[in-house]
C-alpha positions as CSV (number, residue, x, y, z in Angstrom):
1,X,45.4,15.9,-1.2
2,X,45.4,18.5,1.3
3,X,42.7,19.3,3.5
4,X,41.2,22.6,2.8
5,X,40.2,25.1,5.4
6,X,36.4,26.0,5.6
7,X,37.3,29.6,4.2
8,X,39.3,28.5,1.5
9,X,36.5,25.8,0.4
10,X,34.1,28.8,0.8
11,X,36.4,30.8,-1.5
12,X,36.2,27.9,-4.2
13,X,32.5,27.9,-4.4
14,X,32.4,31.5,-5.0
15,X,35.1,31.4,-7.3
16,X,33.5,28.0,-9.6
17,X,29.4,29.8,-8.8
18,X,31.1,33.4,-10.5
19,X,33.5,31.5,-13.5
20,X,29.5,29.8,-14.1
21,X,27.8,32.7,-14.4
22,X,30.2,34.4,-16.5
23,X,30.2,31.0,-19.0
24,X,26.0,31.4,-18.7
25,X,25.5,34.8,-19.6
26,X,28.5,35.6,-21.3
27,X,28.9,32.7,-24.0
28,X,26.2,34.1,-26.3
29,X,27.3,37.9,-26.7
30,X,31.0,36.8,-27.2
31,X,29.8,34.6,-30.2
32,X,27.7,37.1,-31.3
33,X,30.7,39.7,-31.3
34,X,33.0,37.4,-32.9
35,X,30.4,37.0,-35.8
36,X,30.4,40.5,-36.2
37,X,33.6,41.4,-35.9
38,X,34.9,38.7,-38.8
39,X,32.0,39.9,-41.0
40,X,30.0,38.2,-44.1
41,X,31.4,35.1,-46.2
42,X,31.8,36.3,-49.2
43,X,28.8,36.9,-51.4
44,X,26.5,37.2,-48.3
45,X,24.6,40.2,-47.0
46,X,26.6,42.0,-44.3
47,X,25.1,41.0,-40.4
48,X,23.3,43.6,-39.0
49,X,21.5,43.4,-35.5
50,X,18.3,44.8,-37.0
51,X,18.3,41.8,-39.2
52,X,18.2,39.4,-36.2
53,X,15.9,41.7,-33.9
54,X,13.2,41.8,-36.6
55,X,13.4,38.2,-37.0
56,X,13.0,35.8,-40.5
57,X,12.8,38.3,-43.8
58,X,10.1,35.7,-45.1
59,X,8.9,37.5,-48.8
């Protein structure tokens, strides 16, 4: 394996610490999009973000 200059090792941890935050904070709302976008089975209620803000519809 080669050795790797101090800059370019420096590089690498910046480049895995920003590819980690972006799997972190970005996992969730892409899932949630996803769901969205492909919509309800059939015979279930549409997804709306109100219905997940206000939390379980308990009746």
């Amino acid at each position: 394996m080669p050795k790797l200059s101090k800059e370019a090792k420096q590089r690498l941890q910046q480049l895995f610490k920003g590819g980690q935050f972006a799997i972190r904070w970005g996992f969730i709302p892409v899932v949630l999009y996803l769901g969205f976008k492909r919509g309800a089975d059939p015979g279930m209620p549409e997804p709306t973000i109100w219905r997940y803000v206000s939390g379980p519809n308990v009746h």
